[in-house]
VMD Tcl script that draws the C-alpha trace (Angstrom):
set ca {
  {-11.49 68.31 -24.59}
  {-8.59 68.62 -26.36}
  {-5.08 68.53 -25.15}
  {-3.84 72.03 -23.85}
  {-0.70 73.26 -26.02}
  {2.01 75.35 -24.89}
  {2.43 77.78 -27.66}
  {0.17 80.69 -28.25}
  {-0.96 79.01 -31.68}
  {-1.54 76.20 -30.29}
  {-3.43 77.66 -27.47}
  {-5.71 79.86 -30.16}
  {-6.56 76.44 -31.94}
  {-7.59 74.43 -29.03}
  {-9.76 77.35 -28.19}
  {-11.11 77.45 -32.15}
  {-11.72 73.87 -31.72}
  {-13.41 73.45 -28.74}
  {-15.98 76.57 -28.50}
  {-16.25 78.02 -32.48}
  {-15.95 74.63 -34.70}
  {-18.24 72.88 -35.68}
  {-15.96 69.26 -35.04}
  {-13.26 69.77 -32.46}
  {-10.19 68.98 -35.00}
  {-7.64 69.24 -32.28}
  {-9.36 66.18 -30.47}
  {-9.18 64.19 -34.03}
  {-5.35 66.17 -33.81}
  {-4.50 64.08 -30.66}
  {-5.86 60.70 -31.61}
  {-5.27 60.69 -35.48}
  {-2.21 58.14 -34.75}
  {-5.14 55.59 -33.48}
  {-6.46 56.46 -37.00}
  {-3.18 55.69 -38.81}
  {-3.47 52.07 -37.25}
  {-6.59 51.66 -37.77}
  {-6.23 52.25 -41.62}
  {-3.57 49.82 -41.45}
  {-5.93 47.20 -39.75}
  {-8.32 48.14 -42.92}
  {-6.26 48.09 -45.54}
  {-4.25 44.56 -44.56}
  {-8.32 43.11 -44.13}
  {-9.40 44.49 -47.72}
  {-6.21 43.97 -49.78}
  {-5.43 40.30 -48.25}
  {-8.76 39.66 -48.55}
  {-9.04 41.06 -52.36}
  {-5.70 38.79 -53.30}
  {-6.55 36.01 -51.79}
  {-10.23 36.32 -53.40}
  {-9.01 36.54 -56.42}
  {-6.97 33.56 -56.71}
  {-9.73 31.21 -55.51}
  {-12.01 32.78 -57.92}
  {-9.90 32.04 -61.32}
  {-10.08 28.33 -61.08}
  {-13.68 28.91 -60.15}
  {-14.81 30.81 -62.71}
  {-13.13 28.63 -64.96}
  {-15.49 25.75 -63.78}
  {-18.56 27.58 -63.95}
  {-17.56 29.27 -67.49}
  {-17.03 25.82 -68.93}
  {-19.60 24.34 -66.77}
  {-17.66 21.63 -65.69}
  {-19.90 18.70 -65.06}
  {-18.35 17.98 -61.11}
  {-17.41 21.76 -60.12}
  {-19.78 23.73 -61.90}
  {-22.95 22.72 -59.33}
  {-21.21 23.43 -56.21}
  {-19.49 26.60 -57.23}
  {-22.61 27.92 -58.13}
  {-23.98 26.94 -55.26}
  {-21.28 28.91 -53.23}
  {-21.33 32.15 -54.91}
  {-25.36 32.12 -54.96}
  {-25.13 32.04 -50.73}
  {-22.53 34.55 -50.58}
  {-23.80 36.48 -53.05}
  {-27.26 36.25 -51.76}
  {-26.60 36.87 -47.78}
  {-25.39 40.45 -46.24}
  {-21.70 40.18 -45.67}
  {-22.31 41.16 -42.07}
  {-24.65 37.85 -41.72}
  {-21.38 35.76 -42.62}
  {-18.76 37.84 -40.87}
  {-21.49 37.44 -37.34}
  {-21.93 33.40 -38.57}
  {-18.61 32.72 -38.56}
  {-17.13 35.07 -35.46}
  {-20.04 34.35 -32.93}
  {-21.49 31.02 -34.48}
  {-18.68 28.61 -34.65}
  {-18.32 28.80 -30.91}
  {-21.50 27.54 -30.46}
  {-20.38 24.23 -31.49}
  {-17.93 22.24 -29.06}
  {-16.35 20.41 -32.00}
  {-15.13 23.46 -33.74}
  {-13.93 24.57 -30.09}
  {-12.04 21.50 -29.67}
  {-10.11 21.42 -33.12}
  {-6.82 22.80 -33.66}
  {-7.92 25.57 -35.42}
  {-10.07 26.98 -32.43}
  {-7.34 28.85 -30.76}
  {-4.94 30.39 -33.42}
  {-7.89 31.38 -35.65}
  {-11.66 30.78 -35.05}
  {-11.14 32.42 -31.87}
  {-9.67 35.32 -33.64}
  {-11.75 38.40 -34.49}
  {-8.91 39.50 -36.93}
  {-9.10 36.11 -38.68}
  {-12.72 35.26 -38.73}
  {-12.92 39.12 -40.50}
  {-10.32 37.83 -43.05}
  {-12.16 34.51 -43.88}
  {-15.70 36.07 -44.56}
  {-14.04 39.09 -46.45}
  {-12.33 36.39 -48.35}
  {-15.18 34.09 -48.75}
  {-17.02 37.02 -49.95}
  {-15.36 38.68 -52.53}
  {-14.07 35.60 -53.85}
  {-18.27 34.84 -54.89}
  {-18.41 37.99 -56.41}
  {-15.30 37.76 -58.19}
  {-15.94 34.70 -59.58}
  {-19.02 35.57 -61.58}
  {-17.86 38.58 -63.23}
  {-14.82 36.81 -64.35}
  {-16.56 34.12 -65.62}
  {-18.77 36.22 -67.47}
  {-15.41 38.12 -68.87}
  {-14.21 34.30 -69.88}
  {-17.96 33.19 -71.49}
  {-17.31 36.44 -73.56}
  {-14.18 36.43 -74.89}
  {-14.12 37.06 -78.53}
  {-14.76 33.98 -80.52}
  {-11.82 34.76 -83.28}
  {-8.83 34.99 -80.35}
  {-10.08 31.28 -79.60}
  {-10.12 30.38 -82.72}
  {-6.92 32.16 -83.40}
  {-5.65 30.29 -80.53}
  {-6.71 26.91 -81.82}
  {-5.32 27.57 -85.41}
  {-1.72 27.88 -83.97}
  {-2.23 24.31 -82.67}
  {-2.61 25.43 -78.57}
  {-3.70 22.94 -76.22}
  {-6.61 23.77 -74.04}
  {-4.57 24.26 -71.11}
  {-2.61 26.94 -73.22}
  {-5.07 28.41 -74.58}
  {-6.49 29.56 -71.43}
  {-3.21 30.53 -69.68}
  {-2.28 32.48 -72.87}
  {-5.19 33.53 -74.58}
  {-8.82 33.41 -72.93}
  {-7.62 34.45 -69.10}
  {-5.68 37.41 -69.90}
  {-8.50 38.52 -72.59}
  {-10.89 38.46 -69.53}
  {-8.85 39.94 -67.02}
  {-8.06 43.29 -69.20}
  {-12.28 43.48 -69.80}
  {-13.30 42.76 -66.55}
  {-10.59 45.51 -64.47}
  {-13.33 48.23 -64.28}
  {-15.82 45.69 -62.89}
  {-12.90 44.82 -60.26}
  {-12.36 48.45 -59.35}
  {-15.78 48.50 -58.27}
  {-15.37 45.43 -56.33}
  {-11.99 46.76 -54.46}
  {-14.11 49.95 -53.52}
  {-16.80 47.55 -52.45}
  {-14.40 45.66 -50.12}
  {-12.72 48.72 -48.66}
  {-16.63 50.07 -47.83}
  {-17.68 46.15 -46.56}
  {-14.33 46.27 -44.20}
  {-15.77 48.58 -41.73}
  {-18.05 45.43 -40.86}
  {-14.62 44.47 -38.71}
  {-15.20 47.26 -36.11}
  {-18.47 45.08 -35.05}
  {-16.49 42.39 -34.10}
  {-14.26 44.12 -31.65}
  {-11.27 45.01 -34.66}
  {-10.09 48.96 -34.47}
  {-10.24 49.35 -38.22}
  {-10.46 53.10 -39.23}
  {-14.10 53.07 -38.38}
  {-13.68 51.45 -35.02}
  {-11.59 53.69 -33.82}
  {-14.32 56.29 -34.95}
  {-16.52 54.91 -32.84}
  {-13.75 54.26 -30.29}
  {-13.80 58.56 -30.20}
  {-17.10 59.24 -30.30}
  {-18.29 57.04 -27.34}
  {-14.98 58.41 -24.98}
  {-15.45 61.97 -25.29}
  {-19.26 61.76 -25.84}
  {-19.28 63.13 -29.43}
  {-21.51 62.85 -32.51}
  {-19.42 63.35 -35.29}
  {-16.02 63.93 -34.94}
  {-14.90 60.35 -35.39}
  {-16.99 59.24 -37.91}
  {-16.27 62.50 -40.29}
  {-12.70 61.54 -39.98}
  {-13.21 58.04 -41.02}
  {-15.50 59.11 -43.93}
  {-12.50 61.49 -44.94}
  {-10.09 58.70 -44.62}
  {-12.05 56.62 -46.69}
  {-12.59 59.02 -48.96}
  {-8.92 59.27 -49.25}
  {-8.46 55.65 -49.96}
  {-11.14 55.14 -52.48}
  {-9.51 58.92 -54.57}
  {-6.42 56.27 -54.24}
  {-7.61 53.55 -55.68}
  {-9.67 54.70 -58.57}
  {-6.59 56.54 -59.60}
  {-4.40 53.26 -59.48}
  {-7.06 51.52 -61.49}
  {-7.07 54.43 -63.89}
  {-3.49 54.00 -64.87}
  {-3.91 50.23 -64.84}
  {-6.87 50.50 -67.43}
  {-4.54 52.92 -69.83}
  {-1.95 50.45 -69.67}
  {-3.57 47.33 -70.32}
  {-6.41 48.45 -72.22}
  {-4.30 51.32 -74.27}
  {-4.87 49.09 -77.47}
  {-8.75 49.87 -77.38}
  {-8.52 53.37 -77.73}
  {-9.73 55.32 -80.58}
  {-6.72 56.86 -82.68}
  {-7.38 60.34 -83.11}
  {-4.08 60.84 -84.65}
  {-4.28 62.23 -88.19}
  {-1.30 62.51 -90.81}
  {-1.07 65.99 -91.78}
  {-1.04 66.23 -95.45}
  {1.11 69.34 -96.53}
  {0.11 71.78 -99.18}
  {2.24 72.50 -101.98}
  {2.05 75.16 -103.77}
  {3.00 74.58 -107.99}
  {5.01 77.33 -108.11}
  {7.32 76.37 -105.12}
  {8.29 72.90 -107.43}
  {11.96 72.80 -108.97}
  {11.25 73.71 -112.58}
  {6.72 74.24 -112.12}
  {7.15 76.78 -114.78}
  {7.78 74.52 -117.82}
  {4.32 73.16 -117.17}
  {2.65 75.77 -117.39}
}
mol new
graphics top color blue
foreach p $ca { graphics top sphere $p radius 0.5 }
foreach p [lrange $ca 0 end-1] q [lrange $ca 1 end] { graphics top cylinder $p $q radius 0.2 }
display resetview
């Protein structure tokens, strides 16, 4: 099935591919620029998604961490459905059930966007992580040590300063592992797009496997691809976490304390 080559080498490995391996590679050979798109589709969804996310969720978590009386309801109320409902339930809700209603198909935002597989992906991935987000940073703001607040007060801070200075970059440093998990989390959720007609890395998988009639070629390349991305990503995070959290590890330095012998001292023998 795959395409013939005109070198010897290449005709050898389209022969190896087709009749003695396991997964025809040469096929995956011929198509793997369809991949390189569709991990561009993937990673603009997940890492738009992720920054967006994130900057809803700060003022959010800062509501429900001080539990303020008008906010702290309804964004609780928020993260609890998004939280508590499969993120292919929303990303289906908002691509197939918004057209149901003629209003929505009569605004102005029917045609550039709601109508938009690409965009309605974007929202619910947004929506999404933004939930999760919020609660774990909140919980990294409710536990921030009680002397850097005080600390914080002593120098005469405002509130407002205080928790631009002192409390949200305390809880950002403690909750980057959580957030790892959540990137990796959004980069797994993102193959949710491929249902909705998008050729992310794992639509185009599927794309493979139903034109040439395969099993697994195109969805062990897009498990290697995201294997790829995630090796990435937890190596990014690892050198984030030794820079900005460098100041919590152990000192195993030790100061050398050199022996002297008596004898090797200017003048040791009129002690003796």
């Amino acid at each position: 099935m795959a395409a013939e080559s005109e070198t010897p080498i290449g005709d050898w490995l389209v022969l190896v591919s087709e009749n003695y391996s396991p997964l025809d590679f040469m096929l995956v050979a011929d198509n793997f620029d369809r991949f390189l798109w569709g991990a561009v589709v993937t990673l603009e969804l997940t890492f738009l998604s992720l920054l967006i996310g994130g900057v809803l969720s700060i003022p959010m978590a800062l509501a429900r961490a001080y539990r303020h009386p008008i906010w702290n309801g309804p964004v609780w109320c928020y993260t609890y459905f998004f939280r508590g409902t499969p993120l292919l339930v929303q990303t289906y809700l908002l691509y197939f059930g918004l057209g149901q209603f003629e209003a929505v198909r009569e605004s102005f935002l029917w045609g550039p966007i709601l109508s938009n597989a690409w965009w309605c992906a974007l929202i619910a991935f947004t929506l999404n992580t933004a939930a999760y987000t919020t609660e774990f940073l909140r919980g990294a703001i409710v536990t921030t040590p009680f002397g850097e607040v005080e600390a914080a007060k002593a120098s005469g801070m405002s509130p407002a300063t205080m928790v631009r200075r002192i409390v949200l970059p305390s809880a950002f440093r403690r909750a980057l592992p959580a957030y790892s998990n959540e990137v990796i989390f959004m980069l797994h959720g993102s193959v949710i797009a491929s249902t909705i007609t998008l050729q992310d890395i794992m639509g185009v998988g599927r794309w493979l496997n139903g034109r040439y009639y395969l099993a697994f070629e195109g969805f062990v390349t897009a498990m290697i691809m995201y294997m790829i991305l995630v090796f990435a990503i937890t190596r990014g995070f690892k050198l984030w976490e030794t820079h900005w959290l460098g100041h919590l590890r152990a000192r195993t330095e030790t100061l050398a304390k050199p022996a002297v012998k008596a004898a090797a001292l200017p003048g040791a023998s009129d002690f003796r």
